[in-house]
Structure formats: C-alpha cells, structure tokens
N, C-alpha and C positions, 0 to 999 in steps of 0.2 A: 603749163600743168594740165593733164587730163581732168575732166571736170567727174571723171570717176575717182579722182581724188581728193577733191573738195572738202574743206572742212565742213559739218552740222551744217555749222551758220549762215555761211557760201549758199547752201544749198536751199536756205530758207529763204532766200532773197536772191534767186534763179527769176530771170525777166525777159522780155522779147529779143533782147541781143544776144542773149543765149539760145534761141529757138536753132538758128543754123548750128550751133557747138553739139545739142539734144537731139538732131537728126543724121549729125556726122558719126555720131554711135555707135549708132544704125546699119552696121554693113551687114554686109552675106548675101545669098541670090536677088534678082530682080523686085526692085521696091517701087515699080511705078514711081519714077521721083518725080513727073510732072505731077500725077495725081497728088500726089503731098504736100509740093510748092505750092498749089495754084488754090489750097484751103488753110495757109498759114495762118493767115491774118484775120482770116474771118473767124477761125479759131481762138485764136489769142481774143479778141475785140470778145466774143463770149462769155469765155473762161473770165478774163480778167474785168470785164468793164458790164456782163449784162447778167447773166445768169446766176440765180442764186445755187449753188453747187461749192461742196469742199468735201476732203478726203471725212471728215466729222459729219457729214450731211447723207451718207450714200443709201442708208436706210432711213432718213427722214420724210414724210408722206408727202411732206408741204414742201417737199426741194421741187427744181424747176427738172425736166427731164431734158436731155439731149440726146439725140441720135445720128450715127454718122452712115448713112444711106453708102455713101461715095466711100466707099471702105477700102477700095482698095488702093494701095499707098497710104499705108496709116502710118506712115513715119512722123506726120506733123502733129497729127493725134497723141500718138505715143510723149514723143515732144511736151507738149503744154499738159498732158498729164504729169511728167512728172516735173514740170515747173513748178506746177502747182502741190505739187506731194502726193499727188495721188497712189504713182508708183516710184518706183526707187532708182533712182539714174543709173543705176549697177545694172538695172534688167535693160536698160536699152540696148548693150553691145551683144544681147542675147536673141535680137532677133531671129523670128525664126528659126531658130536650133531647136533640135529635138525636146528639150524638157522644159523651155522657153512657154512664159503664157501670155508671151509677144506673137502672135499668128502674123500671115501676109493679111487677115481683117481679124478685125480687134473681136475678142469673147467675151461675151456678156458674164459667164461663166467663171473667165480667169483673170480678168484683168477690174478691179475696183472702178467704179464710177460710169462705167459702160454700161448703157440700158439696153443694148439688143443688138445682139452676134451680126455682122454683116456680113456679105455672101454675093447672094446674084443679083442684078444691080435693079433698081424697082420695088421695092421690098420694105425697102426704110420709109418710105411715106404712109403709106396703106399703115404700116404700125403702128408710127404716129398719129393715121387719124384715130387705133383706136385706142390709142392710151390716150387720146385728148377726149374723147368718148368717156372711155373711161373715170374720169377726174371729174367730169362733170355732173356725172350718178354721187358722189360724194353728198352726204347729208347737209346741207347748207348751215354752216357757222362764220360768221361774221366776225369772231375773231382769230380765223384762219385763213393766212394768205391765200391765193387762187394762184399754183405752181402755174406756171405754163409749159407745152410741151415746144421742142425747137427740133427740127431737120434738118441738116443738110445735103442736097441734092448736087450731083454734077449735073449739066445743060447736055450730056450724053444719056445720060438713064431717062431723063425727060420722053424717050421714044419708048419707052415700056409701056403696055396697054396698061398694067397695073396702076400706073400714076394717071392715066387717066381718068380712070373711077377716083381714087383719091380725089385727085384736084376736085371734081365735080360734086362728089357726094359733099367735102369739108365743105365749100363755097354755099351748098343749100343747106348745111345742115346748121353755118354761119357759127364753125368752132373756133373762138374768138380766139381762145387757149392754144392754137396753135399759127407757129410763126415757119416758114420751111423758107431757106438760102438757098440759092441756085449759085453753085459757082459757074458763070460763064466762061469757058476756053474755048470756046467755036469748035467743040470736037464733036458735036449734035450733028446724027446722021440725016435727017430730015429737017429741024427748023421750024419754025412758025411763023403763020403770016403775020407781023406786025409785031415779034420780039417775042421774046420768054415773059415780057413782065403782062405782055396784053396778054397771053395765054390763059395765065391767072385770072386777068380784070374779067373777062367774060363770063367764068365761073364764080361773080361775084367777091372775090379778092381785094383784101386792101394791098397795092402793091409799088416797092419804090426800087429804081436801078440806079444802081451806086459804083464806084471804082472800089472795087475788090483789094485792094490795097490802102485806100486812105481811113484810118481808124475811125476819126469823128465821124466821116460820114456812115459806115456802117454803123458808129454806136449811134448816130441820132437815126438811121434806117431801122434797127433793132431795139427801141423802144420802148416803152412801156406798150404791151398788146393791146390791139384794136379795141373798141368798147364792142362792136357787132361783128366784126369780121372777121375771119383768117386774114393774116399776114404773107405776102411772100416780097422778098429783099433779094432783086439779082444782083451780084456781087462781080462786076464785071474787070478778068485778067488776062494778060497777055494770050493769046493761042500756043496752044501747046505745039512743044515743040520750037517755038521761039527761043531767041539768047537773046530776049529782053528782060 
C-alpha cells in the first residue's frame, strides 16, 4: 500500500523504517541522493531523540533551532519532517513541481519548521552563529529553558571562507548554544591537517567523531550543550558515491 494512503493513525506512528518509503516519494529531476542519504540518521537521531522541536512548537521562542546548511538533497529532510507531522506525506510526491513548497533546498518561507532558506553552500553556519548570538541578548530568566541553536554542515562546504570566520569567531566568542554536525563523505576538496574534528579544537571547540550511522553514538555525541563551548560532532559515512 502507498503510504500516501495510510490511514490518520499510520501516519501518526510514521518511524525510522519508514524514512527509505518517505524519500522513495520523492521523484522528479536530480535530488542529490548521496547528499540526502549520507544526513539520514543524523537527522532522525535530532528530530527524534535531541531536539526540542514539533509541528505545535514552530513559533515557540524557547524551541531549539535547526538549520540544514547541506541543503541540497533535502529528500531526508523532507522525510523526517513529515514523520514527524510537520508536513503532509501527500506533499512529498510533489517535489519540486511547480506549485510544490518542496524546492531542490528546503524554504524557510514554505515549508513549517524550517529556520533558513538553503542555497549556496557556507551560509548555514555564519547564521547559526548569529541566531545563537542572538538568543543569548535574551533577558535572562531562570524559568526559561536556553533553546540551543544546531547546524548541520557537509565536510564539502567546510572549504567555504565563510565557515571559516564562523568556526573562529563561535570558538572565541565561546557560543555554548551552539552545536554544528559535519557529515563526513570524503567529498572535501582540500582537507585538513589532522581531521575535521581538530579543525574545530583549534578554534577552541568542544568536539567528538562518531559513525554517522550508529544512533546512541551520535545521541550521546549530541548531548546536552557544552557548559563553555561550542560543540562540533563529525558524523562520519560511507564516501560518496560508494554501494556501501
């Protein structure tokens, strides 16, 4: 049965072995499907196990923020939005079509729970630092949680000068509130000496590399946030382009 048929209920209790059924959808022109695979799980592990975030919370001050830097292949995104209800499983088979508010990168604008349009790749972090900026000018009250803001980065856009003012400025400016995932697929045109996760630590970074697939470890890598630090969690998967 199409799962565009599903009854209510079905669809209320939509989980990770549906994530492949909620991106099989998904057809129409070119969807980057490594790009979408290779952020499944770190997505799900979010959504479902760390981030305070639901379809009821999307104007809430005190919800946590996500942003999806690595925008393009937003099939998995799309996915675990509407597992979670955010959107309606009917709009998935709509990607990208003309009247569709499923783009090739997700709209802040048209699609619920999205905090900032994705685009050119480098982009998503620098925003991040400043809504985590942001949050922190907040009147201080003690009976109000501290959201935190979360990124996630491919280990490609990493070569954007943009992320390198980011990483640096967050590291001294010590924005505890923000935690940014690298998903590793070895598609980084350049590299770093000593990993993606030393990149980080230099710029003062609390930082842990994990298999990008195994959930406990990413939920215990994604955490409750640093007391003093930014966080960065490389999330490391197959190279693309693999049939692993």
């Amino acid at each position: 049965m199409s799962l565009t048929t599903l009854s209510p209920t079905r669809r209320e209790h939509l989980g990770y072995d549906d994530l492949p059924y909620l991106m099989a959808l998904q057809t129409g022109d070119e969807k980057h499907s490594y790009a979408a695979t290779s952020t499944l799980d770190v997505l799900w592990v979010l959504y479902h196990r760390v981030l305070r975030v639901a379809p009821h919370l999307v104007n809430d001050p005190d919800r946590d923020r996500f942003l999806l830097s690595k925008g393009h292949g937003p099939q998995a995104y799309y996915a675990v939005l509407a597992a979670k209800g955010f959107i309606d499983v009917d709009l998935l088979p709509t990607l990208a079509s003309w009247e569709s508010p499923l783009g090739h990168h997700p709209d802040r604008v048209l699609v619920p729970g999205v905090e900032a349009g994705s685009g050119s790749l480098g982009h998503g972090l620098p925003i991040a630092v400043g809504m985590a900026l942001a949050l922190r000018q907040r009147p201080v009250d003690q009976s109000r949680r501290r959201p935190r803001v979360v990124c996630l980065v491919g280990d490609g856009e990493l070569d954007e000068g943009s992320n390198h003012e980011a990483i640096a400025f967050a590291g001294r400016a010590l924005l505890r509130e923000l935690t940014v995932v690298v998903v590793d697929n070895r598609s980084s045109s350049h590299g770093w000496p000593g990993g993606i996760a030393r990149r980080f630590a230099v710029e003062g970074w609390d930082t842990a590399t994990v298999d990008g697939r195994d959930h406990d470890a990413l939920h215990d890598a994604l955490g409750p946030p640093n007391v003093v630090r930014p966080r960065a969690v490389v999330a490391t998967v197959e190279r693309e382009g693999s049939d692993q």
